[in-house]
NUMINU-658877 format. One line per 5 residues: for each residue x, y, z of C-alpha. Coordinates in steps of 0.25 Angstrom, whole numbers. Example, Ala and Ser with C-alpha at 12.3 -4.5 7.8 and 13.67 -1.06 7.14 Angstrom:
49/-18/31 ~ 55/-4/29
//
This chain:
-5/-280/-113 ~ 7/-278/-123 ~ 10/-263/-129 ~ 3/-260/-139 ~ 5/-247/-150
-7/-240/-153 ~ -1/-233/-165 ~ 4/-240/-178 ~ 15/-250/-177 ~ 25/-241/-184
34/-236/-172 ~ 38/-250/-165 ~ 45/-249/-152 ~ 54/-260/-154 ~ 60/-254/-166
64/-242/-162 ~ 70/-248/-150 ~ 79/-256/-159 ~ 82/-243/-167 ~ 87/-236/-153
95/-248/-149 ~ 102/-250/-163 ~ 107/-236/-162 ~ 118/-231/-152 ~ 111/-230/-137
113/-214/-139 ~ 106/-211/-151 ~ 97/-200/-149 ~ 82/-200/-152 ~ 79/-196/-166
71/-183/-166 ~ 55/-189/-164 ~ 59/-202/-159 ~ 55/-199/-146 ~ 40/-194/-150
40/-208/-161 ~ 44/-215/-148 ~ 34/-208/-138 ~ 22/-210/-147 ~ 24/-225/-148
24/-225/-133 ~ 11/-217/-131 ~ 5/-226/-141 ~ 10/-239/-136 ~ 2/-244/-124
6/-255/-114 ~ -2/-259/-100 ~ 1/-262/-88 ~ -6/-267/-74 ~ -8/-260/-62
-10/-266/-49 ~ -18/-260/-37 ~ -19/-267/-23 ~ -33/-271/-19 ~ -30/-275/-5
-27/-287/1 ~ -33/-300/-3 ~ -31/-315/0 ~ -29/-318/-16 ~ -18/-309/-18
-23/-308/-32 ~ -34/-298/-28 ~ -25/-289/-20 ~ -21/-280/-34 ~ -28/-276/-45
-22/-276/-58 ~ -26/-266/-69 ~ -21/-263/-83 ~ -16/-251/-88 ~ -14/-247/-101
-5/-234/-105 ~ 5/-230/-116 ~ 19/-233/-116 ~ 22/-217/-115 ~ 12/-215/-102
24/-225/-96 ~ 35/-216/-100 ~ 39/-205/-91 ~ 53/-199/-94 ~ 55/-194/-80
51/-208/-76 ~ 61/-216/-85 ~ 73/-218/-79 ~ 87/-221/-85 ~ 90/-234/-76
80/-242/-85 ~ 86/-238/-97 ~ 99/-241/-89 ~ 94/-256/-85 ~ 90/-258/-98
103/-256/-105 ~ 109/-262/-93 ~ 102/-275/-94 ~ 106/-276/-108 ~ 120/-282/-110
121/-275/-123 ~ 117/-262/-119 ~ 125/-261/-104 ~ 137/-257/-111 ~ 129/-244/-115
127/-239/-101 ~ 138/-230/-97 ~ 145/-234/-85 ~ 141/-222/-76 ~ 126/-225/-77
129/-240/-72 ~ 134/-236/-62 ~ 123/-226/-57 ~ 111/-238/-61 ~ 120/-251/-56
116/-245/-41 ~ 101/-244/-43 ~ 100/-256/-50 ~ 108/-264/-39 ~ 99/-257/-28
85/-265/-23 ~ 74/-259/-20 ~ 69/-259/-6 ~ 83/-268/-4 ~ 73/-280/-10
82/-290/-18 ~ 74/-301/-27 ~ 72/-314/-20 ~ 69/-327/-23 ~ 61/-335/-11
61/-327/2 ~ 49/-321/11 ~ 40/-312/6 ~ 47/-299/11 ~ 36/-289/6
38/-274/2 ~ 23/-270/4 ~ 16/-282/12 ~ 18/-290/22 ~ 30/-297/25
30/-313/27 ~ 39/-318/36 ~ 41/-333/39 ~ 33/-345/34 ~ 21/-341/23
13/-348/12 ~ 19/-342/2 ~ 33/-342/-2 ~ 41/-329/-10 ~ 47/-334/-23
53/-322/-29 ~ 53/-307/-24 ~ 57/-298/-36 ~ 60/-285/-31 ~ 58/-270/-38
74/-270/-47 ~ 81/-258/-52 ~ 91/-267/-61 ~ 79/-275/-66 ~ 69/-262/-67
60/-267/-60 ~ 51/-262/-50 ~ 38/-269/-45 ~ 30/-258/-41 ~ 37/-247/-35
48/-254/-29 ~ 40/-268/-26 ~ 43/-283/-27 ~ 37/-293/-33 ~ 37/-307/-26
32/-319/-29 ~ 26/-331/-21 ~ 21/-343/-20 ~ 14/-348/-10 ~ 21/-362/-2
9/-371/-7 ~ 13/-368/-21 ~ 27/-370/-19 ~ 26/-382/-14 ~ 16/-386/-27
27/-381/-35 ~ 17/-372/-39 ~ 25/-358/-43 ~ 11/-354/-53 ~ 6/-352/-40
14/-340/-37 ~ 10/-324/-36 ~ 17/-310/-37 ~ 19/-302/-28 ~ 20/-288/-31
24/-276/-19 ~ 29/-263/-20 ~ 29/-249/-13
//
């Protein structure tokens, strides 16, 4: 479900977006901006899906239900919650913007972004290693394609602290049929 604004269209996002970066990166807030700011985000709504495990299943399709939730953009925000390495990795992914990061705080983030979680590195191919399941070792039916693991540089993290993997089982590989593969997800 994309956002959507329940109040009138004159307070778009974007814009004042492009106000903030048109001006120098420490310009203060304008007196009010914040509250301007605050009610778009109550009023703007968004969805997301929240798995639960049902148990095991053979169809691993029936092992979770998924169910949609609806909440404002401002139920999502918590000050204490936010913290400065994303805003960090966003300047720090954007060549025009890297020069703004001071030098000191690169060298506190560099570290964290560089460590792995777990010490699990993403992987191409491989055996299923498992952070929450079984582990299979030695010949299987079905083959790991791409294990992407949680990423502090890339902030991302699949669950808290999980993995993502993909498969396909070796019938399908050999069909050449990669439509056939399924998603994985584990975490903590």
């Amino acid at each position: 479900m994309p956002m959507h604004d329940g109040g009138p269209k004159l307070f778009k996002l974007q814009d004042m977006l492009d106000g903030y970066l048109a001006q120098d990166p420490d310009t203060q807030l304008p007196v009010g901006e914040w509250d301007r700011v605050e009610a778009w985000l109550k009023r703007t709504r968004t969805s997301y899906f929240d798995f639960t495990f049902r148990g095991e299943a053979k169809d691993i399709s029936r092992r979770f239900a998924g169910h949609e939730r609806e909440v404002s953009l401002l139920s999502l925000y918590d000050a204490k919650a936010i913290g400065l390495h994303e805003f960090v990795s966003d300047y720090y992914v954007d060549p025009h913007r890297r020069s703004l990061i001071p030098a000191a705080v690169l060298a506190q983030f560099e570290p964290w972004w560089r460590q792995l979680y777990d010490n699990r590195p993403h992987r191409v191919g491989g055996e299923f290693d498992a952070l929450q399941s079984t582990p299979r070792i030695g010949p299987t039916g079905s083959l790991t394609l791409l294990h992407l693991a949680s990423d502090n540089a890339m902030n991302w993290a699949w669950g808290d602290s999980g993995i993502v993997y993909f498969e396909l089982t070796t019938k399908n590989l050999a069909e050449g049929r990669f439509d056939k593969a399924i998603a994985i997800l584990e975490c903590h």
